[in-house]
Backbone as a printed PyTorch tensor [residue, N CA C, xyz], in Angstrom:
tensor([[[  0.8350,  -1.1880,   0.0000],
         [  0.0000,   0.0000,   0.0000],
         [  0.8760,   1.2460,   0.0000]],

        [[  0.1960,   1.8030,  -0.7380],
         [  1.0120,   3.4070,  -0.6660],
         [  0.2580,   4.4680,  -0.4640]],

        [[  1.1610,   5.5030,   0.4050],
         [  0.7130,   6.1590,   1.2740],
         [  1.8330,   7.6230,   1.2610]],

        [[  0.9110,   8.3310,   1.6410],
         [  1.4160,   9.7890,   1.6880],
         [  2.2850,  10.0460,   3.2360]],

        [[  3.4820,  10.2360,   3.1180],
         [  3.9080,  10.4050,   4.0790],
         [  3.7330,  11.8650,   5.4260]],

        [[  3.9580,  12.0770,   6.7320],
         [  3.9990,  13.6770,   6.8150],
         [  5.2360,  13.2370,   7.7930]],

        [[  6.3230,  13.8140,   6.6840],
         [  7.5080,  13.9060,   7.0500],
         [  8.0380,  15.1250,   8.5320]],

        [[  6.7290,  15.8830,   8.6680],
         [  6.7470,  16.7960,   9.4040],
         [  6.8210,  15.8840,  10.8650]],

        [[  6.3100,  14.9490,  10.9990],
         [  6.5020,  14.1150,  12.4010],
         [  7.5090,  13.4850,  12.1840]],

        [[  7.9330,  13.8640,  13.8180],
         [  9.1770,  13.1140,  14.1310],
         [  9.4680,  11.6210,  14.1160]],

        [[  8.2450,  10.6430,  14.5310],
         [  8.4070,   9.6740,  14.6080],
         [  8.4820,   9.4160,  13.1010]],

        [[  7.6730,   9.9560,  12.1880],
         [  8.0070,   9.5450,  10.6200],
         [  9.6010,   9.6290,  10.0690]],

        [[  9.7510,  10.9480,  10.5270],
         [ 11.2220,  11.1570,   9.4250],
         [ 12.1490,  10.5590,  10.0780]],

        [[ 11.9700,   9.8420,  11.6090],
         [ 12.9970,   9.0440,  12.1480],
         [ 12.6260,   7.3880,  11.2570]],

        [[ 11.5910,   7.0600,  10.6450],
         [ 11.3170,   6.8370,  10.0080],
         [ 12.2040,   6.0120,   8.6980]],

        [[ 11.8850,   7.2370,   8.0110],
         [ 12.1990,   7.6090,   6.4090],
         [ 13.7330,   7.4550,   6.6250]],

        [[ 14.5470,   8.2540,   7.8300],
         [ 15.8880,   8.1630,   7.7150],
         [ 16.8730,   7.0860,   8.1550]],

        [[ 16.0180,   6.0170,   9.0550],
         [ 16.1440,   4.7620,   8.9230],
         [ 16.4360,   3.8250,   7.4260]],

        [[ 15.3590,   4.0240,   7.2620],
         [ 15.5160,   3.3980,   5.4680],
         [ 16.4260,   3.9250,   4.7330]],

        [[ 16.6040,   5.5250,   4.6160],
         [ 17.7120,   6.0410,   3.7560],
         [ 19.0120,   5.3420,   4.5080]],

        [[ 19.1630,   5.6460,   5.5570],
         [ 20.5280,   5.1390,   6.0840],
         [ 20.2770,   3.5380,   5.3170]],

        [[ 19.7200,   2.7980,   6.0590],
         [ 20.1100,   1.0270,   5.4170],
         [ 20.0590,   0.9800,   3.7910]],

        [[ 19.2760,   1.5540,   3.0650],
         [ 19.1860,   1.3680,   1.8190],
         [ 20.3930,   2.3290,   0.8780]],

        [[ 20.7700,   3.7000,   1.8870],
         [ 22.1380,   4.2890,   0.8870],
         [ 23.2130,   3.5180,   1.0270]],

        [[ 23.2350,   2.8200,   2.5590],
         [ 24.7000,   2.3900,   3.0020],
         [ 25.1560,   1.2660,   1.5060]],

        [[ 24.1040,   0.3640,   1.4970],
         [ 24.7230,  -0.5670,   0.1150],
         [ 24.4750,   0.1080,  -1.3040]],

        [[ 23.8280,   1.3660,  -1.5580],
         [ 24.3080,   2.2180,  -2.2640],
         [ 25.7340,   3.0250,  -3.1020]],

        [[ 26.0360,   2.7070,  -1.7560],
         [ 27.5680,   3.5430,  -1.4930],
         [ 28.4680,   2.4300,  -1.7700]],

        [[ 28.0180,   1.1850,  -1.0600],
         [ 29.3290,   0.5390,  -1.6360],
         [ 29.0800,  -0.4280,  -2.8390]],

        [[ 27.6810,  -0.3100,  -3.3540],
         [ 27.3230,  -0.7930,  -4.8760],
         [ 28.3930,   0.3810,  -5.6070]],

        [[ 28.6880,   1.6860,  -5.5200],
         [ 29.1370,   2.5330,  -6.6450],
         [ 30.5820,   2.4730,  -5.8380]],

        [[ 31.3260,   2.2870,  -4.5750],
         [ 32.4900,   2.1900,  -4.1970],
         [ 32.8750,   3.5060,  -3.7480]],

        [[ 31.7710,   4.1520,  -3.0040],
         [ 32.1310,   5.0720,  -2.2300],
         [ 32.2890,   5.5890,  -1.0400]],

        [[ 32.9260,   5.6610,  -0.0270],
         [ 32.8590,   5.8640,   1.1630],
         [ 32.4920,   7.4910,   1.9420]],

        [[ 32.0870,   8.4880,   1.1420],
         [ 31.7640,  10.1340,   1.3480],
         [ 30.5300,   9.5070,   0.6000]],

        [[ 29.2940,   9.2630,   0.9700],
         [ 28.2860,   8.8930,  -0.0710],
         [ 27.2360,  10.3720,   0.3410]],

        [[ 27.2650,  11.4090,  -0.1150],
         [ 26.1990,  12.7930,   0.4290],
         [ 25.1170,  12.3910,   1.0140]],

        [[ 24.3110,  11.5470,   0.3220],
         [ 23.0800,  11.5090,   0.4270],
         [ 23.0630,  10.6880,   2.3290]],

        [[ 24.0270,  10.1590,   2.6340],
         [ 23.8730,   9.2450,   4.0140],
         [ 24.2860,  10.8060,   5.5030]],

        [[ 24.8900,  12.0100,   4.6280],
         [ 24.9100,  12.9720,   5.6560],
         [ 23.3590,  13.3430,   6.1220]],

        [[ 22.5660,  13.0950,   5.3230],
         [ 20.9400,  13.8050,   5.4990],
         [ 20.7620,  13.2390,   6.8380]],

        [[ 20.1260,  13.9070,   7.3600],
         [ 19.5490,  13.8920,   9.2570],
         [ 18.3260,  13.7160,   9.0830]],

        [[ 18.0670,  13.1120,  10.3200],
         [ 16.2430,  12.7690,  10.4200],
         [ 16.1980,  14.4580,  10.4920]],

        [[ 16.4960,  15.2180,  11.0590],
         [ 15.9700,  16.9600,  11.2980],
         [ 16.0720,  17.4200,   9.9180]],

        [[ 17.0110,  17.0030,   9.0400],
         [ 16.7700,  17.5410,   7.3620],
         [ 15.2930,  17.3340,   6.8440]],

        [[ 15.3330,  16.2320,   6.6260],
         [ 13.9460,  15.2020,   6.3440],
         [ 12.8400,  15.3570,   7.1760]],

        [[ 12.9440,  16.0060,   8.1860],
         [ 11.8750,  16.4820,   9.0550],
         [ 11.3100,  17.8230,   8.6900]],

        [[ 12.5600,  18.9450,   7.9910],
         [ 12.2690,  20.1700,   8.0090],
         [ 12.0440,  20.2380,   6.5590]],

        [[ 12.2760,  18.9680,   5.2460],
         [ 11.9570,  19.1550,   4.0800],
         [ 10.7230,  19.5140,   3.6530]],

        [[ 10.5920,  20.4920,   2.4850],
         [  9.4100,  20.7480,   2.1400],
         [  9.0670,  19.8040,   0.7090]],

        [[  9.4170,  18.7820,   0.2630],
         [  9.7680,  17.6140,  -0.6320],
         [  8.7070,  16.7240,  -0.1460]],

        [[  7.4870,  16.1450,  -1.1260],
         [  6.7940,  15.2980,  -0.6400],
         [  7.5050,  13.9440,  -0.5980]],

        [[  6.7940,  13.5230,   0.4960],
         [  7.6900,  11.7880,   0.6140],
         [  6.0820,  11.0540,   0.8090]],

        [[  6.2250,   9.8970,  -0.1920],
         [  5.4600,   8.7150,  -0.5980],
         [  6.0850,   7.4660,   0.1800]],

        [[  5.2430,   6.6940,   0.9890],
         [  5.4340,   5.5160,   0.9610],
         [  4.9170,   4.0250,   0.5740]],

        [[  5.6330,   2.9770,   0.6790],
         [  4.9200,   1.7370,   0.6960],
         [  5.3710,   0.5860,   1.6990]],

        [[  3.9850,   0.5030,   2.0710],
         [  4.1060,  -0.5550,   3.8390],
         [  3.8260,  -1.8840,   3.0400]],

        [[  4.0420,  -3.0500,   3.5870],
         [  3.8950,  -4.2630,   3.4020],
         [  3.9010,  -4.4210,   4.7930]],

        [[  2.7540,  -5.1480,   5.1280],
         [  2.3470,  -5.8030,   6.4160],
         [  2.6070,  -4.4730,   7.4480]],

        [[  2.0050,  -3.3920,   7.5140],
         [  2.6010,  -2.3080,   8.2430],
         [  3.4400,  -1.9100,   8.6650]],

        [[  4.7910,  -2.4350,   8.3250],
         [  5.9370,  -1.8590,   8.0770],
         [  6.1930,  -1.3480,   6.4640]],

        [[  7.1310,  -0.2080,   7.0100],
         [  7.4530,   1.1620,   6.1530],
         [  8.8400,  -0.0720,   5.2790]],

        [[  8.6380,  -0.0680,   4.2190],
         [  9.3990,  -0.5950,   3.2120],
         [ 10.2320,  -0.0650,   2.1770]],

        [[  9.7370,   0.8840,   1.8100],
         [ 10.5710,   1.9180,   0.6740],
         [  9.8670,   3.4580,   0.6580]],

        [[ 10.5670,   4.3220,   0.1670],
         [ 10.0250,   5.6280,   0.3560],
         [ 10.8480,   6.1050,  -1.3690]],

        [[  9.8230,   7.0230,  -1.9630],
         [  9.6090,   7.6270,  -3.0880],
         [  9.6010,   9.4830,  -2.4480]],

        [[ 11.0930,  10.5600,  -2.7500],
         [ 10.7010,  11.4530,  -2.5500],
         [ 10.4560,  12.1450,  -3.6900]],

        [[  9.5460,  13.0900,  -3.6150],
         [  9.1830,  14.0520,  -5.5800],
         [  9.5510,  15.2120,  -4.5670]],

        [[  9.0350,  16.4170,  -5.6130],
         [  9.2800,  17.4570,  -5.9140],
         [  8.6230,  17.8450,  -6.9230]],

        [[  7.6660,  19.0840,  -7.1410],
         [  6.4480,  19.1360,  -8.4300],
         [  6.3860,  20.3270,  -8.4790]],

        [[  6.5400,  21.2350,  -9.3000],
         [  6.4450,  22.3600,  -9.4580],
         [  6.0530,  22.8080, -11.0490]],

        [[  5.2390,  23.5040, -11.4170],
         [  4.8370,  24.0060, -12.6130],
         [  5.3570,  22.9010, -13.8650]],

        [[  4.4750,  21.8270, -13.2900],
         [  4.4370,  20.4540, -14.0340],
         [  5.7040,  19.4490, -14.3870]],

        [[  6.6550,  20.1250, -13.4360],
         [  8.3640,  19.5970, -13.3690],
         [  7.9950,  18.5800, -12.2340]],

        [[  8.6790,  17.2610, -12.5080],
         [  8.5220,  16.4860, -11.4680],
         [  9.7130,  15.8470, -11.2500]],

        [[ 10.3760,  16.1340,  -9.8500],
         [ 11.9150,  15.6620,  -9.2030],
         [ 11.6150,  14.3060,  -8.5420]],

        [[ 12.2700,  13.4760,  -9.0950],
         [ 12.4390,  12.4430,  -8.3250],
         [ 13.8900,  12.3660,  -7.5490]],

        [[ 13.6630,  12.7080,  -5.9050],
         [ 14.7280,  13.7480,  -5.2150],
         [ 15.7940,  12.2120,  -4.7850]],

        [[ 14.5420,  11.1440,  -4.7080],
         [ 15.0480,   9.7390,  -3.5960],
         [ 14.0660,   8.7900,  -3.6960]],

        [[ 14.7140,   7.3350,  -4.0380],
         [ 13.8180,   6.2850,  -4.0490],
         [ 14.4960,   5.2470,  -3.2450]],

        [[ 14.0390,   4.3230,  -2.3600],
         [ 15.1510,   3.9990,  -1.6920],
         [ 14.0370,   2.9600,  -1.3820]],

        [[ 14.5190,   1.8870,  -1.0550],
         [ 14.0910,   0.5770,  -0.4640],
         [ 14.8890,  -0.1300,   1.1430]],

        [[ 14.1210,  -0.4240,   1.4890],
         [ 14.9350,  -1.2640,   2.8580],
         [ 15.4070,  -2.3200,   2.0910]],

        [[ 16.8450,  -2.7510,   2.5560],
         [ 16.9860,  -4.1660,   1.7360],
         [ 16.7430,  -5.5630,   2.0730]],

        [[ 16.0320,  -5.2280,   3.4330],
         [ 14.8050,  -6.7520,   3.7100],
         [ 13.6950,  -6.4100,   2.8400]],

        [[ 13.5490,  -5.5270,   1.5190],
         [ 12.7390,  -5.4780,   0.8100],
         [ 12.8890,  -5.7000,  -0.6840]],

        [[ 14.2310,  -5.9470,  -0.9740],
         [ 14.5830,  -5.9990,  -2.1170],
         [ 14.2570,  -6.8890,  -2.9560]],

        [[ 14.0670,  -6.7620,  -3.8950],
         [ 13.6500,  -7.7880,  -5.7500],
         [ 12.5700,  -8.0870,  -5.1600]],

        [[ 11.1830,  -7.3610,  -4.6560],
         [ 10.5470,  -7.6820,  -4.9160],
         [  9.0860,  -6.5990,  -5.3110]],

        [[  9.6680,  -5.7320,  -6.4970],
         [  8.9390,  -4.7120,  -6.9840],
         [  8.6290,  -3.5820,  -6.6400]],

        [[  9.0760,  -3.0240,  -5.1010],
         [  8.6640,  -2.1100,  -4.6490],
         [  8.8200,  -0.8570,  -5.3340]],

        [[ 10.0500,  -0.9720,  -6.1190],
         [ 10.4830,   0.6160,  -6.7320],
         [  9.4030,   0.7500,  -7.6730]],

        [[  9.5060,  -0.2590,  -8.7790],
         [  8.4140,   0.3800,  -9.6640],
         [  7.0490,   0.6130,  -9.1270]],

        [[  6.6940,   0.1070,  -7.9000],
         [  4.9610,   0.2410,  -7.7230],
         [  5.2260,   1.9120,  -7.4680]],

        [[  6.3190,   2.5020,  -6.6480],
         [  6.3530,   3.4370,  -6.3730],
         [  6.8520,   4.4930,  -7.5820]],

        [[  7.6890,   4.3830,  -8.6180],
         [  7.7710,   4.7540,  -9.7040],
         [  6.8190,   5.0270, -10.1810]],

        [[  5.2080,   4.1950, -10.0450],
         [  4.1990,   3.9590, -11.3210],
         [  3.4780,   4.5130, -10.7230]],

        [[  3.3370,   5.1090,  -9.2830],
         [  2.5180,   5.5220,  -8.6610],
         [  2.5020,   7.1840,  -9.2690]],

        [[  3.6060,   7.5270,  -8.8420],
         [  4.0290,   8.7590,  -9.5160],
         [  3.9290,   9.4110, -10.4950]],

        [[  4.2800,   8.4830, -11.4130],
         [  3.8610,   8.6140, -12.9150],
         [  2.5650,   8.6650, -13.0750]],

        [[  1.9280,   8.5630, -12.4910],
         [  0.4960,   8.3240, -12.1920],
         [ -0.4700,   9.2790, -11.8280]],

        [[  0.3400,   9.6250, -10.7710],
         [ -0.7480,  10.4470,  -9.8260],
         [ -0.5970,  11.7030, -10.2570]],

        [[  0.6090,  12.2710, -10.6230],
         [  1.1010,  13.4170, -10.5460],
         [  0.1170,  14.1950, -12.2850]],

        [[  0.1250,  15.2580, -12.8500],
         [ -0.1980,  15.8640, -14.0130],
         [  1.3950,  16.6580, -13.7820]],

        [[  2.4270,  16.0010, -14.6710],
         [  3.3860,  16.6500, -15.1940],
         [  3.9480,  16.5410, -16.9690]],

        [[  4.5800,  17.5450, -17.1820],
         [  5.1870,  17.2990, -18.3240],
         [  6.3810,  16.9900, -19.2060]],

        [[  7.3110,  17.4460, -17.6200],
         [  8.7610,  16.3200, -17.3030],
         [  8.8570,  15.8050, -16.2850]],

        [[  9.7420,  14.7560, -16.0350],
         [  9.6940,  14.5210, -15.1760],
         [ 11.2890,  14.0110, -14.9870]],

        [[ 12.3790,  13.9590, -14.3020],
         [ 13.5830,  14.3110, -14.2990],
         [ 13.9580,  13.1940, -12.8960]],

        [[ 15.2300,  12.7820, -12.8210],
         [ 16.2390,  11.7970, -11.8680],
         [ 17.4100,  11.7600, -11.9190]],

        [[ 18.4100,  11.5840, -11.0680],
         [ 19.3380,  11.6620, -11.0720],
         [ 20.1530,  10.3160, -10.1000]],

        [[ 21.0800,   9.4370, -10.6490],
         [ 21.8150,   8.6550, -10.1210],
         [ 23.1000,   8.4890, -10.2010]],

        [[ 24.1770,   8.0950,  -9.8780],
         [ 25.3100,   7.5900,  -9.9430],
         [ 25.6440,   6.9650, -11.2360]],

        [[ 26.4410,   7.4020, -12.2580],
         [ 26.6830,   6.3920, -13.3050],
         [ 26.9170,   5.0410, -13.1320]],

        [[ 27.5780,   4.7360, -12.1820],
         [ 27.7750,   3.0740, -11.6880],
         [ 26.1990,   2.6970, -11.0160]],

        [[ 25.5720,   3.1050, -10.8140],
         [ 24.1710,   2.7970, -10.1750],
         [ 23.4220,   1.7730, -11.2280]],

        [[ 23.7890,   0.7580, -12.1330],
         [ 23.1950,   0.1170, -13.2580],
         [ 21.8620,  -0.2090, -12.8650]],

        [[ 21.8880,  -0.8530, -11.7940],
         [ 20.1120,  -1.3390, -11.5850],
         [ 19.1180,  -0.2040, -11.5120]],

        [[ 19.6410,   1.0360, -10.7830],
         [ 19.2180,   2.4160, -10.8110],
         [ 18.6020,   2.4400, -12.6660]],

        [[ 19.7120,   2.9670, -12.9010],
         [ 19.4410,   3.5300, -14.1630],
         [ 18.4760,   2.4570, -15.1580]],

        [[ 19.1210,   1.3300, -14.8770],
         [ 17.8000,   0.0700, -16.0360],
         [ 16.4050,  -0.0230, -15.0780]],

        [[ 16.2250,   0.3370, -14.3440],
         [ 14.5510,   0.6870, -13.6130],
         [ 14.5290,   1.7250, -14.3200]],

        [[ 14.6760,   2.6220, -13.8290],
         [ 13.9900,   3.9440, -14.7760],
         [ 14.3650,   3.9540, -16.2420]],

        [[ 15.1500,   3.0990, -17.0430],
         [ 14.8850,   3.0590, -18.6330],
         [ 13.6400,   2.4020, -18.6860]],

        [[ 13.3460,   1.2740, -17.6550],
         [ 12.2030,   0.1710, -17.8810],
         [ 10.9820,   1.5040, -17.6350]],

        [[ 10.8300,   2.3780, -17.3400],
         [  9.7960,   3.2500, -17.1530],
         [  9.6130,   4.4460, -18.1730]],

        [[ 10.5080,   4.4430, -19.6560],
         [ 10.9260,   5.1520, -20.3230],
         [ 11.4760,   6.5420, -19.6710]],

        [[ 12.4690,   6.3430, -18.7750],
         [ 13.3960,   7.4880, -18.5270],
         [ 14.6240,   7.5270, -19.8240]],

        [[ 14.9790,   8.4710, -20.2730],
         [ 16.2460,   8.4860, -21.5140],
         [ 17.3270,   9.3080, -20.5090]],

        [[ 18.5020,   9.1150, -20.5360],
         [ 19.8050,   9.7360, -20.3830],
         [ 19.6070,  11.0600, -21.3690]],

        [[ 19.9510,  12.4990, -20.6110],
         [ 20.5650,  13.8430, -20.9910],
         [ 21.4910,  14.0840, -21.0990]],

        [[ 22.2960,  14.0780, -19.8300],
         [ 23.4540,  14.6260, -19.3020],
         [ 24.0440,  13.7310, -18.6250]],

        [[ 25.6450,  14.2680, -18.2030],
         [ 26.4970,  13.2100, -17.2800],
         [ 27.4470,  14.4540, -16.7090]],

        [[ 27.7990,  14.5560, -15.6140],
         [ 28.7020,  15.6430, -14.7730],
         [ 29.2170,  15.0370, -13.5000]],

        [[ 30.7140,  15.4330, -12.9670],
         [ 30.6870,  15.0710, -12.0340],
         [ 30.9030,  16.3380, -10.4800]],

        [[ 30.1160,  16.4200,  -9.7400],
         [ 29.4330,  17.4010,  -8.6680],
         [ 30.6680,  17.3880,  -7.7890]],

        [[ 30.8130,  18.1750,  -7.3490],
         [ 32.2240,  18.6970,  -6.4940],
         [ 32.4760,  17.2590,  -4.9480]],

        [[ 31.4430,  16.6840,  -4.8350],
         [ 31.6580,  15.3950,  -3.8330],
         [ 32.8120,  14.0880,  -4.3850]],

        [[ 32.9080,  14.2820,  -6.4380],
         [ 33.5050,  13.2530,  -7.2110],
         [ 33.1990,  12.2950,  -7.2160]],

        [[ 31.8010,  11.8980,  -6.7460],
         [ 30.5620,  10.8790,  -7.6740],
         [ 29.8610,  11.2120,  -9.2300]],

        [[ 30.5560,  10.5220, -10.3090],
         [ 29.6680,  10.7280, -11.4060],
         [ 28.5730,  10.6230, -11.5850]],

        [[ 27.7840,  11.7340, -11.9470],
         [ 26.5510,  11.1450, -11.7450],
         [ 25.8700,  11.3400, -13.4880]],

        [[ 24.8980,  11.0000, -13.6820],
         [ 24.0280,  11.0980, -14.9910],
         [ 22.7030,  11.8000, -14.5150]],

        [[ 21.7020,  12.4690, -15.2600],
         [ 20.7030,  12.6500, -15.2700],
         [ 19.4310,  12.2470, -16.3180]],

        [[ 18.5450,  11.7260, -16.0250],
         [ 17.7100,  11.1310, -16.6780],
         [ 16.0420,  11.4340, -16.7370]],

        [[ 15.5810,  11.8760, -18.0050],
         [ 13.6990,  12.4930, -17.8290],
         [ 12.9060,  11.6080, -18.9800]],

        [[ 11.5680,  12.2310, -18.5180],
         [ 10.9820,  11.1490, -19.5410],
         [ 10.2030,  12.4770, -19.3680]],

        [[  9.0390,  12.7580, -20.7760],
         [  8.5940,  13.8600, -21.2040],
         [  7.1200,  12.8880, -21.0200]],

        [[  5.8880,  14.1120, -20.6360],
         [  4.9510,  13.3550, -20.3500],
         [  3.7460,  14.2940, -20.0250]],

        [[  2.4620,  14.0740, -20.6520],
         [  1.4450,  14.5630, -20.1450],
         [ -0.0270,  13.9420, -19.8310]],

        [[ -0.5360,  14.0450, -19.1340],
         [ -2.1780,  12.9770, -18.2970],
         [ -2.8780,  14.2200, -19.6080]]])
């Protein structure tokens, strides 16, 4: 089931930053990095974000979290992240498709790690295309990836 998060409670974004921590940590060493940015984020970041966060529970536990970002039909996909007592078993795309879904946008935009392969072949499987490739002053390559789209 998926569900709208309110990252504004504490017990949530202690939450959400649970999962980011377990699900970036093998992130980081899927791409071989030990400075991984995204694992500095604080439950008080994620508490004070104004970034909607989506979830999906299986058996009422919190399983993966989908964050967007939507603005004048631009849609950020900021963070998708899975617990990895949840892994291979579909959660990203339900939460991918949800999005794609719910939202009325006309891009919609992501960003991962060039070494991130399973990353990047989920979102081709959702027609995301590669733009760009840069590497951000942390010296993780990263790529960026959109798919053009209107409800």
């Amino acid at each position: 089931m998926i569900e709208k998060l309110d990252n504004s409670n504490v017990e949530v974004s202690n939450q959400i930053f649970t999962i980011f921590q377990n699900s970036y940590k093998i992130e980081a060493q899927l791409i071989g990095s030990l400075d991984f940015p995204p694992l500095l984020r604080s439950a008080k970041d994620i508490e004070n974000s104004k970034t909607l966060f989506y979830g999906f529970r299986e058996n009422e536990c919190l399983a993966a979290i989908i964050e967007i970002d939507i603005e004048d039909k631009h849609l950020e996909i900021n963070s998708l992240t899975v617990d990895p007592n949840y892994f291979r078993k579909g959660i990203a795309n339900k939460l991918i498709n949800y999005v794609l879904e719910e939202f009325d946008f006309s891009e919609a935009v992501v960003e991962t790690a060039i070494v991130n392969i399973p990353a990047i072949n989920l979102y081709k499987k959702h027609g995301f295309v590669e733009f760009k490739r840069w590497t951000p002053s942390h010296g993780i390559p990263k790529l960026a990836m959109s798919i053009e789209y209107s409800l």
